[in-house]
C-alpha positions as CSV (number, residue, x, y, z in Angstrom):
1,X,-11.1,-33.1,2.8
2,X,-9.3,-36.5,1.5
3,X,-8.5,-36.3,-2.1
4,X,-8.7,-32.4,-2.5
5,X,-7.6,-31.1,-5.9
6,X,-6.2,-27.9,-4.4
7,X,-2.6,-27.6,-3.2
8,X,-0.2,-25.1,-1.4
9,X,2.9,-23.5,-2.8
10,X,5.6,-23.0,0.0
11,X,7.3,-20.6,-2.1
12,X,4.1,-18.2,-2.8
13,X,4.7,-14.2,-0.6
14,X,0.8,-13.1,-1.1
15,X,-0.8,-13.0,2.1
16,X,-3.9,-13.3,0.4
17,X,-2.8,-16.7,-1.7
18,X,-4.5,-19.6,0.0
19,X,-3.9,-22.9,-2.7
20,X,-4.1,-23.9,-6.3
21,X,-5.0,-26.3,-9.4
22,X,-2.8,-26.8,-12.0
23,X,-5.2,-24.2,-13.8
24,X,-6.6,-21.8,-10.7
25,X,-5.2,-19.8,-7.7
26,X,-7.9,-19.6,-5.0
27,X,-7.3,-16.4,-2.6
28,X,-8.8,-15.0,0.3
29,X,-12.1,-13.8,-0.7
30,X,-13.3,-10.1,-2.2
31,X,-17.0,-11.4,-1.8
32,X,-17.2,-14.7,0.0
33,X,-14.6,-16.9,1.9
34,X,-12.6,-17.3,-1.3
35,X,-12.0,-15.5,-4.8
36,X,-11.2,-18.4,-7.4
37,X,-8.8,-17.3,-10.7
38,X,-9.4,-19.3,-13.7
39,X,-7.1,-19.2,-16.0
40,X,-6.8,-20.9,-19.6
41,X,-4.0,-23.0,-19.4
42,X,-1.3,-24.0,-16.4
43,X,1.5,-21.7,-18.4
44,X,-1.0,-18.2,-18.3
45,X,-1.5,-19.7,-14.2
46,X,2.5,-19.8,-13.8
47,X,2.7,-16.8,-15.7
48,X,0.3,-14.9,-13.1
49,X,1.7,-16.3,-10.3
50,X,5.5,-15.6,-11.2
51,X,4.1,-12.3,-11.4
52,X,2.0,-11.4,-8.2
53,X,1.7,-14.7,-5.7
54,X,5.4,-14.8,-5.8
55,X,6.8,-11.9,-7.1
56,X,5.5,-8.2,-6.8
57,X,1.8,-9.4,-5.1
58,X,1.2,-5.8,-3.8
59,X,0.8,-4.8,-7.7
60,X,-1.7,-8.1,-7.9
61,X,-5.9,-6.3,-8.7
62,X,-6.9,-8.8,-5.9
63,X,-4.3,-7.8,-3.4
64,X,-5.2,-4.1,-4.4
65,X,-9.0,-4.5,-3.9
66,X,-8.4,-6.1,-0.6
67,X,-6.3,-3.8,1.2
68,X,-8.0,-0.9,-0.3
69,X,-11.6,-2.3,0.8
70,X,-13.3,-0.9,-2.7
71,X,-12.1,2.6,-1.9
């Protein structure tokens, strides 16, 4: 779609992470084709994606709830 908000970051290891705002992280979904964090400010998005899109994502709940498939 031309003029698409959402963008890709090369550098994320999640196989889950799809793309991004400046303020969400949209990954494959739970429920749905996509599950879609919100978070309050670009630094607490950084923050989580430092954390689990490019650092330990196998710790990350959605990651967890996806390869566990809600058991």
């Amino acid at each position: 779609m031309p003029g698409t908000r959402f963008k890709q970051d090369a550098y994320a290891k999640c196989p889950y992470y799809c793309k991004e705002t400046p303020v969400e992280v949209k990954c494959v979904g739970i429920c749905g084709d996509h599950t879609l964090h919100h978070f309050p400010s670009g630094a607490a998005k950084r923050e989580f994606k430092a954390d689990f899109c490019q650092g330990f994502y196998w710790n990350c709940p959605c990651y967890i709830a996806l390869v566990t498939d809600g058991k």
